[in-house]
TIVEX-876314 format. One record per residue (C-alpha): residue number from 1; chain; residue in one letter; x, y, z. Coordinates in steps of 0.2 Angstrom, whole numbers, m for minus. Last residue first. Layout:
N
   kelo   rovo   kolnu      c1      c2      c3
    NUM      A       a       X       Y       Z
...
This chain:
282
   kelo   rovo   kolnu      c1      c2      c3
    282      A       x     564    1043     340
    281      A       x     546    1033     349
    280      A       x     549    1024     365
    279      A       x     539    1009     360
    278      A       x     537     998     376
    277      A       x     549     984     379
    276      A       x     542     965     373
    275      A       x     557     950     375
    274      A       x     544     942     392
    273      A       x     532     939     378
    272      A       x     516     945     385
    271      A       x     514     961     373
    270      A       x     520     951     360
    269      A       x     535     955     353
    268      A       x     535     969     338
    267      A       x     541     982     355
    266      A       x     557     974     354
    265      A       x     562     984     340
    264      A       x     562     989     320
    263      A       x     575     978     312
    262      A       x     578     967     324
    261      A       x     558     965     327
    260      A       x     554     965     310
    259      A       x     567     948     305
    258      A       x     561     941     321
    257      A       x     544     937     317
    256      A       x     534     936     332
    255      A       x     530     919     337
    254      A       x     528     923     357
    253      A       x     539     912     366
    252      A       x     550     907     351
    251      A       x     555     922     343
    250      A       x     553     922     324
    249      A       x     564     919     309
    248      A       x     556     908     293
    247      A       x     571     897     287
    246      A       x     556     885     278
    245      A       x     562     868     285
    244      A       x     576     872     298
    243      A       x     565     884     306
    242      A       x     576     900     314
    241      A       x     572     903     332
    240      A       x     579     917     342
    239      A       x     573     911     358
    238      A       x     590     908     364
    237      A       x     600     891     364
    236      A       x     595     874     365
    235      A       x     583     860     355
    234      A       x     568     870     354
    233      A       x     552     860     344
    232      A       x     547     864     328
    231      A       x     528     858     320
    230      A       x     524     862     303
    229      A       x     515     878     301
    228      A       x     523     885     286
    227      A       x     530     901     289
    226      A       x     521     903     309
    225      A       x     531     888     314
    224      A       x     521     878     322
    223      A       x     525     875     341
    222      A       x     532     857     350
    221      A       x     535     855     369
    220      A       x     518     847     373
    219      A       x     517     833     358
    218      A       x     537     832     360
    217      A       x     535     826     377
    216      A       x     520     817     373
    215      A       x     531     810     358
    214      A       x     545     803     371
    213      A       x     531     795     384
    212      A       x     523     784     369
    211      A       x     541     780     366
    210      A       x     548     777     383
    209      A       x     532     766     384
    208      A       x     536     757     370
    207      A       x     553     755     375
    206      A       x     548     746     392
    205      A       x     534     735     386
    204      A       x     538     723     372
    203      A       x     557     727     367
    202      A       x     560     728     386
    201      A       x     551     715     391
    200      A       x     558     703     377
    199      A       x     579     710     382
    198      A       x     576     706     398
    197      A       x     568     688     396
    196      A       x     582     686     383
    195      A       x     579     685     366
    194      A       x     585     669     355
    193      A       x     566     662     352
    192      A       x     555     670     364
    191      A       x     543     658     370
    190      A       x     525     664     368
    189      A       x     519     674     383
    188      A       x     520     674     403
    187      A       x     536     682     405
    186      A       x     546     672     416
    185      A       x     534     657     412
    184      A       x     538     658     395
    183      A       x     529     648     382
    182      A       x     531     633     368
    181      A       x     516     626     361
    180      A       x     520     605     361
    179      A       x     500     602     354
    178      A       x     496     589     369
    177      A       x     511     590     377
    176      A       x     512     608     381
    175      A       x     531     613     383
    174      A       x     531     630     395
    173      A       x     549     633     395
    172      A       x     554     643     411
    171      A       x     561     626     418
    170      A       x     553     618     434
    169      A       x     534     616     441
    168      A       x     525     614     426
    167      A       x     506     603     428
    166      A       x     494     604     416
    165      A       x     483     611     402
    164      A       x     475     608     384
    163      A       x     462     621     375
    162      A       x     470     621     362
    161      A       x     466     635     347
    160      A       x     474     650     353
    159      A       x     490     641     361
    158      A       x     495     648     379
    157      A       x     492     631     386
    156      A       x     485     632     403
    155      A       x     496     633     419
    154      A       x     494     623     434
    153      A       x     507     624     449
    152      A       x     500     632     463
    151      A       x     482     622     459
    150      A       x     468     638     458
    149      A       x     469     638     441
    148      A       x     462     618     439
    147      A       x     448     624     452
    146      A       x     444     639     439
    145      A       x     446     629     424
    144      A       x     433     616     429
    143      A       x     420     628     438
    142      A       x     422     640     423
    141      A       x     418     621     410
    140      A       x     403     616     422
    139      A       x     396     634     420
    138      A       x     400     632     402
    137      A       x     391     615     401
    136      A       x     376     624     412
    135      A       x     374     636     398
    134      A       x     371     623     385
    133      A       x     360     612     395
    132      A       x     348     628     399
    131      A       x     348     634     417
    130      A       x     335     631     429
    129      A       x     339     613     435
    128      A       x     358     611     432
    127      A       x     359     628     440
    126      A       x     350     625     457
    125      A       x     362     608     457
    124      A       x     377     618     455
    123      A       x     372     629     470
    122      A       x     366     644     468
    121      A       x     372     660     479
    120      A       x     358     670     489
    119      A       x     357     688     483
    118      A       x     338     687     478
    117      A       x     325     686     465
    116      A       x     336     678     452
    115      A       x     348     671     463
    114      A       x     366     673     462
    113      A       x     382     665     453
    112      A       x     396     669     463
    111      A       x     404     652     463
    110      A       x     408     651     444
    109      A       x     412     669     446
    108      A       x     402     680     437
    107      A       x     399     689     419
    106      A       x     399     675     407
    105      A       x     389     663     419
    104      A       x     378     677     424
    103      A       x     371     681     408
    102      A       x     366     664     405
    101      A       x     358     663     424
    100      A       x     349     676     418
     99      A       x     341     671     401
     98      A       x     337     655     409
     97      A       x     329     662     423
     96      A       x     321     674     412
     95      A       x     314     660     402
     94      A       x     307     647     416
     93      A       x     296     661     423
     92      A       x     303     672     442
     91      A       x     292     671     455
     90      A       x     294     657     464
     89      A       x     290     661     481
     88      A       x     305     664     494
     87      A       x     314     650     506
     86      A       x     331     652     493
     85      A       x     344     640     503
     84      A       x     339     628     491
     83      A       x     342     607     497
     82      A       x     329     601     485
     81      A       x     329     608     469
     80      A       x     317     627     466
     79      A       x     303     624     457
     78      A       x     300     632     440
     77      A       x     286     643     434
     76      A       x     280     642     418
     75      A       x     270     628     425
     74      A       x     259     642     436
     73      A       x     254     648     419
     72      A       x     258     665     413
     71      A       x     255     683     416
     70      A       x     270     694     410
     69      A       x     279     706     421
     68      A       x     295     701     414
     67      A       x     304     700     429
     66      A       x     294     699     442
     65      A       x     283     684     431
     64      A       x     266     688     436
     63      A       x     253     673     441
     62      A       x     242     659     430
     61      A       x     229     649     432
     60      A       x     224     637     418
     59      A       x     242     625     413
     58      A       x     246     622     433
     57      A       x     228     621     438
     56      A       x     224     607     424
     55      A       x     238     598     428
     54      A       x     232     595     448
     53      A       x     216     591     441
     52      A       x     222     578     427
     51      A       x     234     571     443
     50      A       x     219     570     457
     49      A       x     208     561     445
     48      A       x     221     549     435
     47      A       x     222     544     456
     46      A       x     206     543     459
     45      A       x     203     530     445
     44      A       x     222     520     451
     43      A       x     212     517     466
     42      A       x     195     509     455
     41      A       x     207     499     444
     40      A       x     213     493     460
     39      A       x     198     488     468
     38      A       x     192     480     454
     37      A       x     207     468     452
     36      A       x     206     463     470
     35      A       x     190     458     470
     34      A       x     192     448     452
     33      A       x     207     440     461
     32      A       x     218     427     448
     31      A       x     229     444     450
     30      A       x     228     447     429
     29      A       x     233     464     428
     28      A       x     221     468     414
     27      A       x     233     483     407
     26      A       x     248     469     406
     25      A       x     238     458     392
     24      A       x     230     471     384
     23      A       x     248     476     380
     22      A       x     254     495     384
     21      A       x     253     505     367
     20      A       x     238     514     373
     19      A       x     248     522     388
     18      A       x     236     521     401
     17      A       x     248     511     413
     16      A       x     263     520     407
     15      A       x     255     535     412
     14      A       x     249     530     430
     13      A       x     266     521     432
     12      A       x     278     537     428
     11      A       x     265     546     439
     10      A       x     266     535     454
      9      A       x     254     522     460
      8      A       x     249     523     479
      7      A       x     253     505     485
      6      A       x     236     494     486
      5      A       x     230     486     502
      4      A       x     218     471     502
      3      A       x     206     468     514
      2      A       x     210     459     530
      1      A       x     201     441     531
């Protein structure tokens, strides 16, 4: 008669087995065999034996974390999921890899998102198991919105607070029809209520620019007055400027007063003013 042949009993088993809330009843394993019965009790021994040793290695010796250069137990260290590309030693702990892979899921692309230790990209599966739950619900969420973005005609809803999107491919009246926000698709805002898309873009972008543009103009083309320093600028005319807030006289390329220099000669200019003539003398 063949002896009997046991399968290997797996972890789940092994610590449901031992479990001191599993019946009496179920731990004897009853067979009707007392042979077979010892035998077993004896595998499932080696096996507790092989599993406590093989914990006790993971939570005594420890190595470096490459990132944090802190020594820790080899179960700080996370394996890679079947099916990585990365072939390298784990050498990054469970908490920078956490912390990095949070930092690239608001930086990167959802399918940019890169090793730890090297510039392989993960696979969803690679996040699932080394990121924490909350960040892999927001890479889920990028991955979402970003295959939704890609469709020709998708839009989101423009409205702060939803979060709703679909498809528009006529009209240039967004309508959502989860909160029935209105936008522009011309101009990629709000809808404009009684405006024009021309008359929005140029109430919204073109005349500000005309203005910023206007006041650097005047910014560059503006002196002050040398009688009470406000700013002038030149309108026309000679350089005989007279300030229309304080009447002060001067000349406009090189703020001498005027009054002086009709009175007593163009050598009151400024030596660089192209209005300055030598003093003669009577």
């Amino acid at each position: 008669m063949a002896p009997p042949s046991y399968a290997r009993p797996t972890l789940s088993f092994l610590l449901k087995f031992n479990s001191p809330k599993t019946p009496l009843a179920a731990q004897s394993l009853v067979t009707g065999n007392r042979q077979e019965s010892t035998a077993f009790k004896a595998s499932l021994g080696i096996e507790i034996t092989i599993i406590a040793s093989a914990a006790r290695r993971l939570l005594t010796k420890k190595q470096n974390c490459t990132t944090c250069d802190l020594s820790l137990p080899l179960a700080e260290f996370p394996r890679r999921p079947e099916g990585s590309t990365c072939k390298h030693m784990s050498e990054t702990c469970r908490d920078c890899w956490r912390e990095w892979l949070a930092q690239q899921v608001e930086s990167k692309h959802f399918d940019q998102i890169s090793c730890a230790q090297c510039s392989n990209v993960l696979g969803q599966n690679e996040i699932r198991t080394l990121a924490t739950p909350a960040v892999y619900e927001r890479y889920l969420d990028a991955s979402f919105k970003a295959t939704m973005s890609a469709m020709p005609d998708f839009r989101w809803c423009m409205a702060a607070e939803c979060k709703s999107g679909q498809v528009h491919s006529e009209g240039d009246i967004f309508s959502c029809v989860q909160c029935n926000h209105k936008a522009c698709v011309n101009c990629n805002t709000a809808w404009h209520v009684d405006e024009t898309c021309k008359a929005y873009q140029y109430r919204t972008i073109t005349r500000p620019l005309e203005e910023v543009a206007s006041a650097k103009a005047i910014e560059s083309s503006a002196k002050l007055c040398p009688g009470c320093s406000r700013k002038i600028t030149k309108n026309g005319g000679c350089n005989h400027m007279t300030c229309n807030i304080c009447g002060y006289h001067f000349c406009w390329l090189c703020l001498a007063e005027h009054l002086a220099i009709f009175k007593q000669g163009n050598h009151l200019h400024k030596s660089h003013c192209g209005h300055y003539r030598a003093y003669r003398g009577t």
